[in-house]
N, C-alpha and C positions, 0 to 999 in steps of 0.2 A: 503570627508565626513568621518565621525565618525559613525559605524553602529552598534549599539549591537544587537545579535540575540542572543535569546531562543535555546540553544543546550543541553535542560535537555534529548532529547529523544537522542542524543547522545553516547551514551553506548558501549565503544566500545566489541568486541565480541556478541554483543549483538541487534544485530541491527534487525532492522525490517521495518515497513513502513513508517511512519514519519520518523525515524533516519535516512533510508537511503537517503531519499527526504530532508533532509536535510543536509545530509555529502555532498551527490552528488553535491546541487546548493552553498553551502558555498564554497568547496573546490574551485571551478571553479569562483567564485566571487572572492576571496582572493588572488587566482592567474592573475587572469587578471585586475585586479584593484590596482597595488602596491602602489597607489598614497592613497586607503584608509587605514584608520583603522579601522580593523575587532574585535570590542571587543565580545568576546564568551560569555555566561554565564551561568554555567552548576551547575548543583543542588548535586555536588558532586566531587571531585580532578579527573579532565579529566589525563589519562597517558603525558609525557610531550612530547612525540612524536608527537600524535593526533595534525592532520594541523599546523606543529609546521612552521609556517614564520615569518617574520623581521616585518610585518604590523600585525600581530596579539597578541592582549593583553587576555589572558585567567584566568577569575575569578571564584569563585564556595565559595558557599556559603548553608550551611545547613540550614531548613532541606530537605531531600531528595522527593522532591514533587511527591509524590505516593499516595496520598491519598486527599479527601476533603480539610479537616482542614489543611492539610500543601500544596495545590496546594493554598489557600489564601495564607497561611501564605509568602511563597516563592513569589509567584508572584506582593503582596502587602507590603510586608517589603524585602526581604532577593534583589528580582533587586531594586528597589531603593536607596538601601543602597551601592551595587556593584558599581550602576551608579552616587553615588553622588558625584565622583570627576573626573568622565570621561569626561561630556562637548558630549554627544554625542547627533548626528544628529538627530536618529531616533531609535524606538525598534521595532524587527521584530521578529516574531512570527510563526514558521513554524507549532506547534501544534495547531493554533488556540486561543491560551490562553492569556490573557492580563492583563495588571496589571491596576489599579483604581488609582495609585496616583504616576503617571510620567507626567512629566511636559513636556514633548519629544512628537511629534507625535507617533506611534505606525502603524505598518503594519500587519497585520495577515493573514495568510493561512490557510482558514478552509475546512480539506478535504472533509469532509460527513456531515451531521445531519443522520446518519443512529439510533443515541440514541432516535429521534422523529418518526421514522418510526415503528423503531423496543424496543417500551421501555423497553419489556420483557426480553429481553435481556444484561440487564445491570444490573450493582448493584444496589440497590436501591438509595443508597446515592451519588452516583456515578450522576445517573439519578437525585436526585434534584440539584445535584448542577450544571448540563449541564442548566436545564431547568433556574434556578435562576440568572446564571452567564453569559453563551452563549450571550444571549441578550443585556446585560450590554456592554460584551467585544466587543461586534459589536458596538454599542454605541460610545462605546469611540475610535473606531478606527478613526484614520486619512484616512488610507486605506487598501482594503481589497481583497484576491486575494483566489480562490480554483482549483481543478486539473481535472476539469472537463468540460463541456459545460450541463450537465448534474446540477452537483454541483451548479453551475449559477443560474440555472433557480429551483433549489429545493431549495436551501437557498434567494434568492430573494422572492420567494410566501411566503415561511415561516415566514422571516420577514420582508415582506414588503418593499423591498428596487427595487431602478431600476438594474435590469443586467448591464445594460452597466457600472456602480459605480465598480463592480465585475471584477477584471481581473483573465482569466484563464492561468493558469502556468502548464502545461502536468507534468507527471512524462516524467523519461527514462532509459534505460534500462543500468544496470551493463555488464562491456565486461567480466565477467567471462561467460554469457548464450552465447552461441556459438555453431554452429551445430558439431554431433560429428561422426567421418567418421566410418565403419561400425564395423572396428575392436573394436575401444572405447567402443560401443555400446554394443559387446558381452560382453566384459571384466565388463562392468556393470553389466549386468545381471547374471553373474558369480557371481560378487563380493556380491549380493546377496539374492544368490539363486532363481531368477530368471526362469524357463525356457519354458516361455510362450510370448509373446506379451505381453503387459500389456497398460491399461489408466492408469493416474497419474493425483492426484489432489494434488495442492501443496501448502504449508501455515499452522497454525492453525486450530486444527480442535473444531468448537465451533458452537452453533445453527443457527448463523448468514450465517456460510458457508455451510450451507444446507447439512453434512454429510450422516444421516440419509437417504434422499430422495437420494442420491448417491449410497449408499446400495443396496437401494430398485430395483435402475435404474438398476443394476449391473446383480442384481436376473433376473429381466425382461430380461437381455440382454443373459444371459446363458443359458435362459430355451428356447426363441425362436432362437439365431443362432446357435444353437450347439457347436457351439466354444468355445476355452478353455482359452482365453484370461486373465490375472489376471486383479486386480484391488491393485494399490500402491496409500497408504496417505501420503505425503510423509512432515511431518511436526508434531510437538508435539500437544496430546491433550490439550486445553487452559479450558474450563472452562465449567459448565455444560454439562459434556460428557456424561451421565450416559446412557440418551436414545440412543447415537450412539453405546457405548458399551452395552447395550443390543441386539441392532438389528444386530451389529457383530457378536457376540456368536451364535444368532440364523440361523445365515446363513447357509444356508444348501453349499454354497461357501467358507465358510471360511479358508479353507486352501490354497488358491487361491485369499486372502488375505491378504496385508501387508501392517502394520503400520509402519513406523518407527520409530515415536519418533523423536525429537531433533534432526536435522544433519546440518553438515556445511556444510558453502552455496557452495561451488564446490561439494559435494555430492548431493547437490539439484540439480543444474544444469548438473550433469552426469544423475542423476533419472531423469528430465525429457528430456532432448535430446533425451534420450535413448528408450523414450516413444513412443505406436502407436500413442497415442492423448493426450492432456491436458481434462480433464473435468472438469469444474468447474462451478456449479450450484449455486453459492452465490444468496442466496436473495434480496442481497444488495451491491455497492460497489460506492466507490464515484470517482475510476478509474479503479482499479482492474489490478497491474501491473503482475500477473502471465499472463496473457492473452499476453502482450508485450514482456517475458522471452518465452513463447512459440514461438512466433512470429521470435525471434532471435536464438532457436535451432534449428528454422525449421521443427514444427511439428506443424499440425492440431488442433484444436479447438472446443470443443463444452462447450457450456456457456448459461449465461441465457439469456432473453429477455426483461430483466426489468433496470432499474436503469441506471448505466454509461458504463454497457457493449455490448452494441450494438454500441455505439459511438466508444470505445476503440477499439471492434473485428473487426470492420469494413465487409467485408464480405471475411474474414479471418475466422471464426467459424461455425457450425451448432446451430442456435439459438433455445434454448427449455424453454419451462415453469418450472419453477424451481420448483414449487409446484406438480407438475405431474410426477412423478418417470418412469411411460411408456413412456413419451415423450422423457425425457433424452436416458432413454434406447432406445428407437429406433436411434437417431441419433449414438450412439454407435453402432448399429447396420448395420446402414449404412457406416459408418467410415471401419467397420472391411471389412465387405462384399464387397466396392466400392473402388477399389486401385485408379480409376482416380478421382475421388471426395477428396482422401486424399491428391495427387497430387495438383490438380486445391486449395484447402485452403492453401496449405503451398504455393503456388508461388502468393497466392492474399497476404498472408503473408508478405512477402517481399518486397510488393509492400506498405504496410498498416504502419508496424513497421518507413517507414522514416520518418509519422508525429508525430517522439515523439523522442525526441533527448535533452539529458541535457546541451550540449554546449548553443543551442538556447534557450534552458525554463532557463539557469542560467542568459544570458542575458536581456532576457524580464522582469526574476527578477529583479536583477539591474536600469532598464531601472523604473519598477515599481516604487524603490525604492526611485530613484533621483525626479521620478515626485510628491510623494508625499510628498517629504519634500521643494519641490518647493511650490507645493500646501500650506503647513504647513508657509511657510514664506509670501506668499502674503496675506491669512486671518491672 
């Protein structure tokens, strides 16, 4: 087969959720498939290293699809102009996004509708063109796939489509998150500054990942257990922060709080190994793979009860109302206070992290991808 994928989210140094969900399942395609061609297609001159193999052709074409008017523009003129002397099988889509006028079947990966749940939360313009477009790109897909069981059954009622049409493809987890043996652990909290136990929430910090109500939890959790435990964000602020950094300042904790800003990802993964627990009260998530990086440092879990992570945590976490700042704090509360309950979630941990594995979701991809372009040849 001939396969061009969407690797505008691609970026390297730069990666994040889609990008990684995408490096992870392309790489592992491209290597176990030498018999295809892998055509890239990235919204910008990818480095020549990036998955540089013998079966891979890599094109990029401005302008840089960051916005409305140039996610048309890119997705409508700049791939089909890439793809018009390729001859390829199919185009696949790990952000969900699709183009209106390829002649090719089309595969798409749409992680969330979290823009439908939560519209406030988005740009405005950003938000018509989810609500104008989304629908269309589902439309024209040939086939369509998202990372959840959760996801399935939220974009199916949405738009009306059967689940079983929906294939689910897991995230998994990068082997840099790995447990770290006690020594590591100090040397982190040294490195700094450190010298308490601490929870870590890790990611973006933006209204969707419920910051604010983590805060609040935190307050709750230091005025009832005495304890001196901090609280680590361990990730850059992204966007309407303003009320998180007001209810920071006003913490009567605040110095027993740490942002960190931007850090690379083995510093990620030393902050939380390093961790008493992961906390992560997101509103919303259409997998939530910090939940999985916890799972693989070997630490504890508390998270919400709503969306796709009760499926992800399995009974790996303390599940709380995300909306409810006492709630959260109490399971923190019980995490510090209860050594065998932190025990008992980190060995269901281990038990929970083997159903989510990128060798097997790279396969199932694959598997996806031949069937829909089989599909595509007998209609």
């Amino acid at each position: 087969m001939r396969i061009a994928i969407n690797c505008r989210m691609l970026i390297p140094d730069k990666l994040e959720g889609i990008g990684w969900f995408t490096y992870e399942l392309v790489k592992r395609m491209i290597r176990n498939h030498p018999e295809d061609t892998f055509i890239l297609l990235f919204d910008r001159k990818p480095p020549d290293e990036l998955l540089k193999h013998p079966n891979v052709i890599k094109l990029h074409s401005f302008p840089q699809a960051r916005h409305p008017l140039l996610f048309k523009w890119w997705f409508d003129y700049s791939v089909p102009s890439m793809l018009k002397k390729q001859n390829a099988d199919i185009f696949v889509s790990p952000d969900g996004f699709n183009s209106g006028r390829l002649k090719i079947p089309s595969y798409l990966i749409i992680h969330d509708i979290a823009w439908h749940h939560y519209p406030d939360f988005i740009k405005a313009n950003h938000l018509r063109y989810y609500r104008n477009n989304i629908p269309k790109f589902i439309s024209n897909a040939t086939g369509l796939g998202t990372v959840s069981e959760f996801s399935r059954t939220d974009i199916a009622e949405k738009f009306e489509l059967n689940p079983s049409a929906i294939d689910v493809v897991y995230n998994g987890c990068r082997t840099i998150f790995k447990p770290l043996p006690e020594a590591a652990k100090q040397m982190v909290r040294k490195e700094w500054g450190i010298t308490q136990p601490y929870f870590v929430f890790t990611g973006s910090i933006h209204p969707r990942k419920n910051g604010v109500n983590l805060l609040r939890a935190y307050h709750h959790f230091r005025l009832r257990s005495h304890l001196t435990h901090s609280l680590v964000f361990a990730g850059r602020k992204a966007w309407e922060a303003e009320l998180f950094e007001k209810e920071l300042q006003n913490s009567p904790f605040r110095k027993q709080i740490l942002v960190t800003g931007y850090i690379e990802d083995n510093q990620m993964a030393s902050l939380l190994g390093a961790a008493e627990a992961l906390v992560y009260p997101s509103l919303f998530e259409g997998f939530g793979v910090p939940l999985l990086e916890a799972m693989n440092v070997e630490i504890p879990i508390i998270t919400s009860n709503v969306s796709s992570l009760p499926e992800v945590a399995g009974n790996a976490a303390l599940l709380t109302d995300p909306k409810n700042p006492q709630d959260i704090g109490t399971a923190m509360y019980k995490l510090a206070k209860t050594p065998e309950l932190r025990e008992k979630l980190i060995e269901n941990g281990k038990k929970q992290r083997l159903k989510f594995n990128w060798d097997r979701s790279a396969a199932q991809l694959y598997e996806n991808i031949e069937k829909t372009v089989l599909r595509s040849k007998r209609n």
